[in-house]
PASE-112206 format. One record per residue (C-alpha): residue number from 1; x, y, z. Coordinates in steps of 0.02 Angstrom, whole numbers, plus 50000, padded with zeros to 5 digits. Each point is the difference from the previous one (the first is absolute). Layout:
BEGIN
(NUM,(X,Y,Z))
...
***
This chain:
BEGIN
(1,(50000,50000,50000))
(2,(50153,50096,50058))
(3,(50078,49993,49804))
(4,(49848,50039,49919))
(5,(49953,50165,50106))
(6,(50179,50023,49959))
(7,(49980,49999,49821))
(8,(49839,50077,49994))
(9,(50083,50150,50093))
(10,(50139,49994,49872))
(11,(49889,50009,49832))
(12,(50013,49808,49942))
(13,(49900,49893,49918))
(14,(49904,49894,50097))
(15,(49886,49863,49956))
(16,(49899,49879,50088))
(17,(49960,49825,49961))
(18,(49867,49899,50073))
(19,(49840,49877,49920))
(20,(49883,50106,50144))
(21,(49941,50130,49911))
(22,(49960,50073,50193))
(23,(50182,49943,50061))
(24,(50065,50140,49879))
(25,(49885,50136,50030))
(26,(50057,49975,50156))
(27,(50166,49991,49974))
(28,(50006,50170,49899))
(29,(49869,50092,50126))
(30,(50135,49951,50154))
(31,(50145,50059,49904))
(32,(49908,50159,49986))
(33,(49941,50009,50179))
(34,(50189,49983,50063))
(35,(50081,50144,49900))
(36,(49851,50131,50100))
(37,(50027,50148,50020))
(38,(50081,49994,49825))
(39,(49891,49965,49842))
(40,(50046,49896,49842))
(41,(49998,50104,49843))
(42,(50058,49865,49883))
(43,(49883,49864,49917))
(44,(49908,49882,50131))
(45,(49879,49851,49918))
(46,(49958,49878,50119))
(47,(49959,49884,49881))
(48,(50042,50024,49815))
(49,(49891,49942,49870))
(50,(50088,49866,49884))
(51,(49965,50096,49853))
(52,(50103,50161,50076))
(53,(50157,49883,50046))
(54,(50116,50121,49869))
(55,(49984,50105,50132))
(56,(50116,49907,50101))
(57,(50164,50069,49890))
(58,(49967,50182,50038))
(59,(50149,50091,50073))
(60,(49907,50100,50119))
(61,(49995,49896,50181))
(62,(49836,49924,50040))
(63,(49903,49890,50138))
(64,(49893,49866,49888))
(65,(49926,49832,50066))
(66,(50000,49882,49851))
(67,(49890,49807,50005))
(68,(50133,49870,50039))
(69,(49944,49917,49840))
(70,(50095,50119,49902))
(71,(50167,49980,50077))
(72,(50090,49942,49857))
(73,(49947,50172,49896))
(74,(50084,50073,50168))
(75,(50162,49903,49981))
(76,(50092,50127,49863))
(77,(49990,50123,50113))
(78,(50182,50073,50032))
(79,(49974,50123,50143))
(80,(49828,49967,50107))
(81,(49992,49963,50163))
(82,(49886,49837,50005))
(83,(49912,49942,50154))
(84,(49912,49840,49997))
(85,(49875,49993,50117))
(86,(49999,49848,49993))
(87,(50146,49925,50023))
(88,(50050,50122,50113))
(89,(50162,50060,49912))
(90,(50063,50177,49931))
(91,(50091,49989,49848))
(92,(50114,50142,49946))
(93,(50095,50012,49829))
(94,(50194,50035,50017))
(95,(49977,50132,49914))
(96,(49893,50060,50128))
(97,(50094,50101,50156))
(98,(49880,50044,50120))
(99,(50044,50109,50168))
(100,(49960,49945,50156))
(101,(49977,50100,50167))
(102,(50162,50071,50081))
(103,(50048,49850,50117))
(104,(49961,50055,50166))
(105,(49805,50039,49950))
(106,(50002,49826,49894))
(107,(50040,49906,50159))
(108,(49898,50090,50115))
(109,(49856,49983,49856))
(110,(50032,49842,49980))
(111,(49995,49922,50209))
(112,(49831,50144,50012))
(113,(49891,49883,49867))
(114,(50084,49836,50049))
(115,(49931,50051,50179))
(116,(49812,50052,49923))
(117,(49991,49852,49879))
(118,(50072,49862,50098))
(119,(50006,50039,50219))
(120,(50037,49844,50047))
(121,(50189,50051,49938))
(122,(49999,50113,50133))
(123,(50012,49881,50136))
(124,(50064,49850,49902))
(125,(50187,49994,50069))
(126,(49942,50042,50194))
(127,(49999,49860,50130))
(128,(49847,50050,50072))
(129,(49896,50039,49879))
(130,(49836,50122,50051))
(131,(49843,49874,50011))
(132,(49919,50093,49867))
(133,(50043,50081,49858))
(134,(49854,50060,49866))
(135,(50005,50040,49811))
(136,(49902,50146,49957))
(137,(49848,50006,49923))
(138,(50034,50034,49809))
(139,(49901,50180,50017))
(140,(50126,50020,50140))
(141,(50149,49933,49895))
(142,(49953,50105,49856))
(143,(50020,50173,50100))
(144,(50173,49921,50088))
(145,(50059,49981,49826))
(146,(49967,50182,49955))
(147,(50048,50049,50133))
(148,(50164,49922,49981))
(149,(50027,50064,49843))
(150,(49933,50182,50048))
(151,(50128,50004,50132))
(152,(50142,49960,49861))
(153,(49951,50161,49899))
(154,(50000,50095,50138))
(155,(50197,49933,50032))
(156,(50022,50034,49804))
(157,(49954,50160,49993))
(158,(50018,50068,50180))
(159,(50122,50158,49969))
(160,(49930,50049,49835))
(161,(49972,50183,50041))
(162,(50184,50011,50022))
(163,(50010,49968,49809))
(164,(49889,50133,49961))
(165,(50060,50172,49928))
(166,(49879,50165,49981))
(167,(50039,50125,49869))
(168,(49919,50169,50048))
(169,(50062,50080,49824))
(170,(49822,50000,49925))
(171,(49845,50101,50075))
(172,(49964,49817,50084))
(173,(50109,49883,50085))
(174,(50028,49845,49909))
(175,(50071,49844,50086))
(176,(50106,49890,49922))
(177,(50079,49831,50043))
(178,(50213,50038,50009))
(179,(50079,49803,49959))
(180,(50142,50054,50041))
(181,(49970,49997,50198))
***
């Protein structure tokens, strides 16, 4: 989940394979939900329509959810990400480099959802283990994961304002963003 919200944040192509027509609506919709507050602007088809499966080979970046039955159309594809939902595998092209998250937030990322998905990690390794330990609900799981990956924007971008610069040459200020800093 990590690599694709990492190349989803980094303007790949991503597409998603699955014979649930609801597994990849799903798929595409979570994607979504996890890069809030930001907002895709690229092309996002949950499910594409065999007849539009050219579209595939654009060189924009895109989030598409293509019928598994249609793999092999998907296999001369040189740089998509492909996630098979049902397999449970991400496949990225060589050609593909994707960036993840600076290491410290990856790790501390990482242990967060381990710790919402799966709590019995938690206490695993201890000797006395608490009596009990309880998985979420899923409504409750699904607002642990955002808020997971809520708190990781909020690392990413914490400081931003320091990167800001105001010009005050016209009648009003503009505000620019200095790279530089």
């Amino acid at each position: 989940v990590l690599f694709l919200f990492c190349a989803a944040l980094t303007e790949h192509k991503i597409l998603f394979l699955s014979s649930s027509y609801q597994r990849l609506t799903d798929a595409c919709r979570a994607l979504l939900a996890l890069m809030f507050p930001l907002k895709y602007s690229f092309t996002y088809v949950p499910i594409l329509p065999a007849q539009l499966l050219e579209v595939l080979s654009t060189p924009t970046p895109f989030i598409i959810g293509v019928h598994s039955i249609f793999q092999s159309e998907t296999q001369e594809l040189l740089d998509v990400v492909i996630a098979d939902l049902d397999g449970g595998t991400v496949n990225v092209p060589e050609c593909v480099h994707i960036s993840l998250l600076p290491e410290p937030l990856l790790q501390q990322t990482r242990e967060a959802l381990s710790m919402v998905l799966d709590p019995e990690l938690e206490v695993a390794d201890l000797a006395f283990p608490p009596s009990t330990v309880s998985a979420s609900s899923l409504k409750m799981q699904d607002k642990e994961i955002r808020a997971v990956f809520l708190r990781l924007f909020a690392q990413l971008l914490q400081g931003y304002r320091w990167c800001l610069h105001i010009i005050r040459i016209h009648p009003e200020p503009v505000i620019r963003f200095h790279k530089v800093r």
